[in-house]
C-alpha positions as CSV (number, residue, x, y, z in Angstrom):
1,X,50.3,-14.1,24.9
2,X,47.6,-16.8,24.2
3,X,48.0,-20.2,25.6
4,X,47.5,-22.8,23.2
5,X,45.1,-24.5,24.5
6,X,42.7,-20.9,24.9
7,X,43.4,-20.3,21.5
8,X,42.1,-24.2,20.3
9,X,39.1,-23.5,22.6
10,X,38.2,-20.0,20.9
11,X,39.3,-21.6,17.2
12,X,36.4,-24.4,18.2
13,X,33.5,-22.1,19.2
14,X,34.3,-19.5,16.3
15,X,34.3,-23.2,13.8
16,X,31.1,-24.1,15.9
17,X,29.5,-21.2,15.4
18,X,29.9,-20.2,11.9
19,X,28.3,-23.9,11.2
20,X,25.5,-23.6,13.3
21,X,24.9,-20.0,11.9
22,X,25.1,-21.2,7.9
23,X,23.0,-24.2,8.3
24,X,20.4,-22.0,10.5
25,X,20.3,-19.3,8.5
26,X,19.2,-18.7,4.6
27,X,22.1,-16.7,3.6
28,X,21.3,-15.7,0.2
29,X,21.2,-11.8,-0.6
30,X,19.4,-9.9,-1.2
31,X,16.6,-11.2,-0.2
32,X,13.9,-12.2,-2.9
33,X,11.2,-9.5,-3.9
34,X,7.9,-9.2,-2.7
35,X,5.3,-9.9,-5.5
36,X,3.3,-6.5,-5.9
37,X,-0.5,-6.9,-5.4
38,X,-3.6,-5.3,-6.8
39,X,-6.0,-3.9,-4.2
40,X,-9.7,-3.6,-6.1
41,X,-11.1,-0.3,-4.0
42,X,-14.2,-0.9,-2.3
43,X,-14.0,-5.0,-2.6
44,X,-16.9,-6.2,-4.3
45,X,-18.8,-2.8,-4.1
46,X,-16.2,-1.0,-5.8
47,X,-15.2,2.7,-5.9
48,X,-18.6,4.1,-4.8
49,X,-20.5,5.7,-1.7
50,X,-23.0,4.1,0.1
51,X,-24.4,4.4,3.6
52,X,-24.1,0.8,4.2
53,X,-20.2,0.3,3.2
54,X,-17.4,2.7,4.0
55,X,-14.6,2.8,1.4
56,X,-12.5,3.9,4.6
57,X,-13.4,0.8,6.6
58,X,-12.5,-1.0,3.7
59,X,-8.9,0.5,4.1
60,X,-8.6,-0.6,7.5
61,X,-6.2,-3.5,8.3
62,X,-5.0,-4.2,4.3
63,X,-0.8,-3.4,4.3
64,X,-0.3,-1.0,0.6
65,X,3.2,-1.5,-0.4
66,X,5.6,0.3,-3.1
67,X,4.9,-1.2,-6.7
68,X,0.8,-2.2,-5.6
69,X,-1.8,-1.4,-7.3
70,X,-5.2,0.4,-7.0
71,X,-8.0,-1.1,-9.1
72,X,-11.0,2.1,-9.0
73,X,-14.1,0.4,-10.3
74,X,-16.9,1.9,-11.1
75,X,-20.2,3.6,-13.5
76,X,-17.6,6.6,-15.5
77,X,-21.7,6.9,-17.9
78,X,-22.6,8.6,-14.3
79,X,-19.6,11.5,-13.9
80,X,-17.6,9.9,-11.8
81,X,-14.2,9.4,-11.5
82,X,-10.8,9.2,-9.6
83,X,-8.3,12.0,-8.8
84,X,-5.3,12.0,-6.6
85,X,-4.7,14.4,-4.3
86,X,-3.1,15.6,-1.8
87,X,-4.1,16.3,1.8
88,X,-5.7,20.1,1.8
89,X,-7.6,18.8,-1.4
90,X,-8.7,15.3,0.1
91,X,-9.6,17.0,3.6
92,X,-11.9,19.6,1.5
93,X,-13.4,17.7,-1.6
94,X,-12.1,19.9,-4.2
95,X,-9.4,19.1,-6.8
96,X,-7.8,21.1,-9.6
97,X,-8.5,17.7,-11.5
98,X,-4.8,17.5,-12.7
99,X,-4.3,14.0,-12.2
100,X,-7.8,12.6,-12.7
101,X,-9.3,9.1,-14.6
102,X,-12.4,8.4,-15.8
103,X,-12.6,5.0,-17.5
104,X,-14.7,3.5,-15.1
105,X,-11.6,0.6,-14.7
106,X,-8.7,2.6,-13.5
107,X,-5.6,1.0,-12.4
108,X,-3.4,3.7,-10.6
109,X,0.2,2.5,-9.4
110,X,1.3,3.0,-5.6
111,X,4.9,4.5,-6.9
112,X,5.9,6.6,-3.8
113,X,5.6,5.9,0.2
114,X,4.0,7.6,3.0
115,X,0.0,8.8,2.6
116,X,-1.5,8.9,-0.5
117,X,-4.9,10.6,-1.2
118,X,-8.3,9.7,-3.5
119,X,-11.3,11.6,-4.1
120,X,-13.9,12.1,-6.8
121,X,-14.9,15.5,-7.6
122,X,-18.3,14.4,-9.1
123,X,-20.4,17.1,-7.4
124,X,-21.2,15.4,-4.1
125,X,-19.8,12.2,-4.2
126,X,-16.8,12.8,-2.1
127,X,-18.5,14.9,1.1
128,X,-20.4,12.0,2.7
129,X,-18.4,12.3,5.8
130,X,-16.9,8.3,6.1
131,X,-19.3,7.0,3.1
132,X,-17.9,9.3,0.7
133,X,-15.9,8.5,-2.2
134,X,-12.5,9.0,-1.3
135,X,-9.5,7.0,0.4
136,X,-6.1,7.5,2.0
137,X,-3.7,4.6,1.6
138,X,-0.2,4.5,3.7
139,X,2.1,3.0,1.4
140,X,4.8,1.2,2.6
């Protein structure tokens, strides 16, 4: 059995700290969402190749999260175009083409976590090595 006063002196520090934990803490649930962003590929150069940009340093250090969204720019009047892939198909340049745009303006939605893959299959633009025209994006 309790003493009384051990029982006051545990009633006081639970008191004590629920307060200090409410008026510390936000407590409202769930949390609010994160506004989704659009990423334009390539910054000001756009979805292109180059030898003095890389579209994969251009990836480096940006977070991609569920619900973002890819902005491909680029001249569609030239042949190119975007495609996602997957690995085996970003890893060797060639795509079946089966989910491929070509407006030149492409917005494509990041809708699923883990790696995601980008290439054009304009005959050579995606095998330039690091300054080829494809990305991989992690999504969050």
């Amino acid at each position: 059995m309790w003493s009384p006063l051990v029982v006051m002196i545990m009633v006081s520090m639970a008191v004590v700290f629920q307060c200090d934990v409410a008026g510390g803490i936000n407590l409202k649930w769930p949390p609010p969402p994160r506004k989704a962003v659009t990423h334009t590929v390539g910054g000001s150069n756009g979805w292109g190749w180059s030898t003095s940009s890389s579209l994969a340093e251009w990836v480096k250090g940006k977070a991609f999260n569920l619900g973002d969204t890819l902005h491909f720019m680029y001249s569609s009047s030239s042949g190119h175009n975007v495609n996602r892939v997957n690995e085996t198909e970003y890893n060797n340049c060639k795509t079946k083409g089966d989910n491929l745009w070509t407006s030149g303006s492409d917005y494509i939605k990041l809708n699923q976590t883990g790696w995601q893959y980008f290439i054009c299959n304009y005959p050579g633009a995606c095998g330039f090595g690091d300054t080829g025209m494809k990305i991989k994006v992690y999504v969050n």
